[in-house]
Phi, psi and omega in degrees: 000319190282333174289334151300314177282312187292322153289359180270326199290308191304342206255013187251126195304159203287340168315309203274350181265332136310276176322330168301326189279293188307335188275013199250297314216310209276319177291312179304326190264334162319302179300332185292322197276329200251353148328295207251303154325327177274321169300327178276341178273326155309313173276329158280325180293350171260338179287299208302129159289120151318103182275160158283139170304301190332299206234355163306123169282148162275134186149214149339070206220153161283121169240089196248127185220210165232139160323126135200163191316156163290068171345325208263013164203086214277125184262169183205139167282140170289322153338289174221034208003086186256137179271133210221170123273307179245130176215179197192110170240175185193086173287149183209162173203158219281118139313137134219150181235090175115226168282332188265156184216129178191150181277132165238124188311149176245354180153131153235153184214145148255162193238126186225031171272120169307157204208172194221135207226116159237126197272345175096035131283303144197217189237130163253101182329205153188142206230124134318291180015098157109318198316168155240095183286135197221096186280168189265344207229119190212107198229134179222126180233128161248195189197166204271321208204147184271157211284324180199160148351107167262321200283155176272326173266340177198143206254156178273349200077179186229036183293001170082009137346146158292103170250146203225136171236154185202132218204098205241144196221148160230144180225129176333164188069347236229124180305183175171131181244119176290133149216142194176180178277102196265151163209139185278101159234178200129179149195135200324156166070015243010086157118342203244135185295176158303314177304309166317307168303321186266340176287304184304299183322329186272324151281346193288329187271358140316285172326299191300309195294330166310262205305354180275123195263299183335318175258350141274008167270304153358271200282348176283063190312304207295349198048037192279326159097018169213147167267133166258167210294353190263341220255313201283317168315314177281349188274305195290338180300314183264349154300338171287330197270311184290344175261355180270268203342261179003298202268065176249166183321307201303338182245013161346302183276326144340299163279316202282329173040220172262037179261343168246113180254118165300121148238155159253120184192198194294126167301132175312307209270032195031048181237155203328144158231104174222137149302084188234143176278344196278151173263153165318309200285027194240268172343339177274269242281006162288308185285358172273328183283324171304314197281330169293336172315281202303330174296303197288336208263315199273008145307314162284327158310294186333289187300340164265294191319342190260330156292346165282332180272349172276324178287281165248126161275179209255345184269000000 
């Protein structure tokens, strides 16, 4: 058998044995790179620890909760009208030219309409956008001819053709796990931080305390029947202090209210953006077996290239 391969390789022109060799070189690096790419996307999703809405620092965070619709924009698959968050369809239909036969997409669409994730702390938007959606929901069905119009703009016809559809869905109510970039936007009190909230307070009771004669003989420590600049100075020390008092816990929630919105979405810095209906530990261990497939495949590449290249080089 090795005596077989070593005349077919040797008898074969050094053009085309070039190309055998380098496209066999482009599969070994190829299976190697998206191997070790899937295995590190692996390792981040079981090392990043699962934040809280309540208390996620921003940036880089894990989220897991349950989906749900946006009320004020209710999505439907088009397909088979499921009411969803997200969906991604694809019709296609068979050609044949000759001997050959192969499906040509006839329309495809993704839904890039935002969706909402509550871990029961609080709430977050999600931007799909750019994501790699991993669905709860997955169907591929044909038909002779397709049932209706799906496109707006133009018919598929009814020529009685074979059409084949497919229809990945994540559906509400349903758990579902982020890993993406959160940024907090908004800002407390409608628009104003907390410091601005404890500053404006500290003039307003200036202002009270200017016009008060009771609280200006109070700060006239000298009884001079004037403020100097150290007696006004100890007057504003203590309007901070009596306005961070104020600006107490208790009153927080208050402020801080429905004015801060979570969004999730494609991380800046490249790193993995995934949707998944799937749990994590389900999603590890997939994707470890896939970066292992592929690790096993660019082994087996190896292992033929380096018998090919002990028989013949390609130089």
């Amino acid at each position: 058998m090795q005596d077989a391969i070593a005349d077919w390789l040797t008898g074969l022109d050094p053009g085309f044995y070039l190309v055998l060799w380098l496209g066999l070189l482009i599969l070994l690096l190829i299976s190697l790179f998206v191997g070790f790419r899937t295995l590190a996307r692996a390792r981040i999703i079981a090392h990043t620890p699962t934040a809280k809405l309540r208390s996620a620092a921003q940036g880089f965070n894990e989220i897991e909760g349950t989906g749900r619709v946006i009320d004020e924009q209710p999505l439907y698959s088009p397909l088979t009208f499921t009411r969803c968050l997200w969906f991604d369809m694809k019709i296609e239909r068979l050609e044949s030219s000759g001997k050959n036969r192969n499906w040509v997409t006839v329309q495809r669409r993704t839904s890039d309409s935002l969706l909402r994730v509550d871990d029961g702390t609080g709430e977050a938007f999600v931007d799909p956008d750019h994501a790699r959606v991993i669905p709860h929901s997955s169907r591929r069905w044909r038909e002779r001819s397709p049932g209706s119009d799906w496109s707006s703009t133009s018919s598929l016809g009814f020529g009685g053709k074979p059409y084949r559809y497919t229809e990945r869905l994540l559906l509400p109510e349903q758990p579902i796990y982020v890993l993406g970039w959160l940024e907090t936007r908004g800002h407390r009190n409608g628009g104003v931080t907390d410091r601005e909230t404890i500053d404006q307070r500290r003039r307003e009771l200036l202002q009270e305390w200017k016009h008060d004669e009771a609280a200006r003989n109070r700060f006239d420590l000298d009884g001079d029947g004037e403020i100097s600049p150290r007696e006004w100075n100890w007057a504003m020390r203590l309007a901070q202090a009596q306005a961070r008092k104020e600006f107490s816990e208790a009153d927080q929630p208050r402020l801080s209210a429905s004015n801060t919105v979570h969004l999730l979405h494609r991380p800046p810095g490249g790193e993995p953006f995934i949707i998944s209906g799937l749990p994590q530990e389900t999603l590890i261990r997939r994707k470890t077996h896939k970066a292992g497939a592929f690790i096993g495949a660019a082994l087996v590449l190896f292992v033929i290239w380096l018998i090919a290249q002990g028989i013949r080089t390609p130089f």
